[in-house]
N, C-alpha and C positions, 0 to 999 in steps of 0.2 A: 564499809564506809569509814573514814577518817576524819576525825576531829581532835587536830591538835596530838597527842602524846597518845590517846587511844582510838581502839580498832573495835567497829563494831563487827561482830562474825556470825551469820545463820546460814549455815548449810542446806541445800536442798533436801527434801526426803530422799531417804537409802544412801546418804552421804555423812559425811562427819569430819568434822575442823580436828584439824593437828596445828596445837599454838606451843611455840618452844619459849620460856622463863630465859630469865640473866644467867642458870649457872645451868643451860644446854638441856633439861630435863623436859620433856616433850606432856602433855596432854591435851586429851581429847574428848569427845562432847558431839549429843545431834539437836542439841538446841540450839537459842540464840545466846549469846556469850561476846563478854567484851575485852580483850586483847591490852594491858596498860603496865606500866611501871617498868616497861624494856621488854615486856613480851613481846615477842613476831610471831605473826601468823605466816604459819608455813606453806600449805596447801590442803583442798577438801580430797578426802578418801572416799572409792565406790567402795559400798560395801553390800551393793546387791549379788543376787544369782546369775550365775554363767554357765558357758558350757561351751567345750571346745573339742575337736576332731584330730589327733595327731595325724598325723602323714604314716604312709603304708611303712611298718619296721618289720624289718627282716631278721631271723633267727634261727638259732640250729640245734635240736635235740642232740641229746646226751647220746645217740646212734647215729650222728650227724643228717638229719632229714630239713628241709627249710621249711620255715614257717615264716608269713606273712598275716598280719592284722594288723588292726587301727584302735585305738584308746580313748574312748569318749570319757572326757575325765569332767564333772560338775563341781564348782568351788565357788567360795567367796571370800572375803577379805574381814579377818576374826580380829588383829591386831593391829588399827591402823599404827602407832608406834614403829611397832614392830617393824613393818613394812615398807614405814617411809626411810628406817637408817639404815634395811639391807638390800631392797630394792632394787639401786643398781639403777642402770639404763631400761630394767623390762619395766613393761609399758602395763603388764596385767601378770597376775599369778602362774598362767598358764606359758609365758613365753619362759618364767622365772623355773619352772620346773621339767620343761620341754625335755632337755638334753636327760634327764636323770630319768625321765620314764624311758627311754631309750633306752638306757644300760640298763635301768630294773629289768624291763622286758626280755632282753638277752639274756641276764644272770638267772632268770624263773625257768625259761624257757630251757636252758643245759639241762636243769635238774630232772628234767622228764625225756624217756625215750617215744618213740614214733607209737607205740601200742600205748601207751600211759597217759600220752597227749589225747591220743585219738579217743581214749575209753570219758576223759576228761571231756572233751568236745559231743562225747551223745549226753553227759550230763550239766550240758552249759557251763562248762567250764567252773564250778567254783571254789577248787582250790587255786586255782590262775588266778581270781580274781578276787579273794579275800588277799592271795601275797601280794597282789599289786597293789589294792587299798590299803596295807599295812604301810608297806614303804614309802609312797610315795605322799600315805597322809604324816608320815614322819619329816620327811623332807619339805614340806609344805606349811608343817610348823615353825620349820627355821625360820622360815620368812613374815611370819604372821598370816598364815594362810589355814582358811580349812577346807576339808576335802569332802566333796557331799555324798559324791557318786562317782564309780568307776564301774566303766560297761567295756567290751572288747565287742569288736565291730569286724567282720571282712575276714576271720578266722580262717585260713585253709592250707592245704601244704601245694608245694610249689610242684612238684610233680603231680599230684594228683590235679589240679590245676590245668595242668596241660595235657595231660589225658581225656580229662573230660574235656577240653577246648578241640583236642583232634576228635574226639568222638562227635561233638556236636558238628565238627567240619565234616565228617563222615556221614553221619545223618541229615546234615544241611544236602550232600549233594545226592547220596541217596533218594532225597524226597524232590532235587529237582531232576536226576532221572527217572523218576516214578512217574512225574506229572508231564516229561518228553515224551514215554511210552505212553502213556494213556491219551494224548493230544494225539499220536502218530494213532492209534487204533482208533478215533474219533476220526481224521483223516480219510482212514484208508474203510471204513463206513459210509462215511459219506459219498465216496468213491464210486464205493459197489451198490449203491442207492442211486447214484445216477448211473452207473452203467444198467441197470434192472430199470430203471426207470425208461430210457433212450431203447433198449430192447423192446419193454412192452410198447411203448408208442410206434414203433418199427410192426410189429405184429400189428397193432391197429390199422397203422395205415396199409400192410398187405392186402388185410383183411375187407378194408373199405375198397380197394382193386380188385379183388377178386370179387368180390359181390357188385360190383358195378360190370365187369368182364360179363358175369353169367348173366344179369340182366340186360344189357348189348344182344348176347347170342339168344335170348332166349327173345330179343323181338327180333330181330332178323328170323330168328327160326316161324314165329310167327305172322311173318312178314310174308315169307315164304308159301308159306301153307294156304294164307289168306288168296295169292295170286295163284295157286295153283289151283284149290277149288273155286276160282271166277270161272263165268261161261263163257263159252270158245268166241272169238271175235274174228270173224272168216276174211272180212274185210280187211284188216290190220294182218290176218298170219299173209294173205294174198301178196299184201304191198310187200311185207320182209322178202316172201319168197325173187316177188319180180325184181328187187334192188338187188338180190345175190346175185339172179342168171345173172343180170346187165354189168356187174361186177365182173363176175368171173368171164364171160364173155369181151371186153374191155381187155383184161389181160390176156387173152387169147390172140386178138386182134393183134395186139401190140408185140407179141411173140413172131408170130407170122411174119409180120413186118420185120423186125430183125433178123430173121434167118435170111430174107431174102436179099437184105444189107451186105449182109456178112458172104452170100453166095455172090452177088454181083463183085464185093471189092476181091473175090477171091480172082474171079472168072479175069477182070482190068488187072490186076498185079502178078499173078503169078504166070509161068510159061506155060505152053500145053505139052 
C-alpha cells in the first residue's frame, strides 16, 4: 500500500520482500516492513519446498554402454538477494539449474564402467548420488538456492532395455499362443462331446425300433396262434372252397371260348 513517499510491504507466509536502498544494496524480511526515504520494493520471493522431475538424460560409461535416468531434484529458495540479481529470466531454481544437472550427469556417469554402474545400481546407487548432490548443491548456491534432496528415478541401460522389451514381446505372444491352443483343444472337445453325444442318441433311437419291430412280430405271431387254435367253422371253409371252383371254373370257360375264336378266325383267313 502507498502513501505518499512510503510503501507499506507484508509478504504472504513462505514468502519474503526484497526492498533495494538509494545506493542499490538489497534487503529482506517475512514480516510487515515499510519501504521510505527512496527505498523501492522490488518483488516477494517463494521461499517454500519444491520438487521437480528432469526429463529422461542419456549417458555413456567409461566402456561406452548407455545409460538412461531421471533426477528428482527437492529445493528451495535460501538467499532471496541472491536470487533476485542472478536469476535471470528462470522462473524457479529448477529451470536455473536444469542445463548443469545434465552435464553433471554425463561427467559422473564416464567415471564408472558397465560392471561398476551395475554393482552401484544393486546398491541404490549412492555414490551416483552423494556426487550429484555435491555438485549440483554447489551450483545452486550460486544462485541463492539450496538443495534438499536428490533421488535418481527410471535408472536402466539401453540395451538391456530392449532385451527385456523383446523378451516381454516374446512372452506377450507366447502366452497368446498358449491360450489359441488351449481354446482350439476346448473346441475340438466340445466337438467330440457332440459327436458321442448325436451317436448315443442314434443308438437310442435304434434301440426304440428295434424293440417296437419285436413287439409288432411278437403280436402278429400271437395273432396267429390265436386263429390257428379257434374251432373249425365248416360253414365259412365251404363258402371259400365254392368261390375258388366258381373262380377257376369262370377262367376255364373263358379259355374255351378263345381257342374256339382263334380256331374260327383261323378256318375264314387262311387257305386250306
Amino acid at each position: 500500500m502507498l502513501g505518499g513517499a512510503v510503501t507499506f510491504v507484508r509478504p504472504s507466509p513462505g514468502f519474503c520482500y526484497v526492498i533495494q536502498d538509494i545506493q542499490g544494496r538489497l534487503r529482506t524480511g517475512t514480516g510487515m516492513t515499510v519501504a521510505r526515504r527512496g527505498e523501492v520494493f522490488k518483488q516477494f520471493v517463494d521461499r517454500s519446498f519444491y520438487s521437480r522431475t528432469t526429463k529422461p538424460i542419456s549417458a555413456e560409461t567409461a566402456d561406452r554402454q548407455t545409460v538412461t535416468l531421471r533426477v528428482l531434484l527437492q529445493w528451495r529458495i535460501e538467499n532471496a538477494r541472491l536470487w533476485l540479481r542472478l536469476k535471470g529470466a528462470e522462473r524457479d531454481l529448477f529451470e536455473a539449474v536444469e542445463e548443469s544437472i545434465q552435464s553433471i550427469v554425463r561427467d559422473i556417469i564416464a567415471r564408472f564402467t558397465y560392471l561398476e554402474i551395475m554393482e552401484e545400481q544393486r546398491n541404490r546407487l549412492p555414490t551416483l548420488v552423494s556426487a550429484l548432490t555435491e555438485r549440483i548443491s554447489s551450483r545452486a548456491r550460486l544462485v541463492g538456492g539450496r538443495i534438499l534432496g536428490v533421488l535418481v528415478r527410471e535408472f536402466r541401460f539401453k540395451q538391456i532395455a530392449l532385451s527385456n522389451e523383446s523378451l516381454s514381446n516374446k512372452t506377450a505372444i507366447a502366452a497368446e499362443q498358449k491360450q489359441f491352443q488351449l481354446l482350439t483343444t476346448q473346441l475340438q472337445q466340445e466337438k467330440f462331446r457332440s459327436a458321442e453325444a448325436k451317436k448315443e442318441y442314434d443308438m437310442r433311437v435304434e434301440k426304440i425300433v428295434l424293440n417296437h419291430n419285436a413287439v409288432v412280430r411278437q403280436l402278429r405271431d400271437d395273432a396267429r396262434l390265436e386263429h390257428a387254435s379257434a374251432p373249425f367253422d365248416s360253414s365259412c371253409e365251404f363258402g371259400q372252397i365254392r368261390n375258388w371252383l366258381d373262380f377257376w371254373k369262370f377262367r376255364s370257360c373263358c379259355f374255351c371260348d378263345l381257342q374256339r375264336g382263334i380256331f374260327r378266325i383261323r378256318r375264314c383267313y387262311l387257305p386250306e
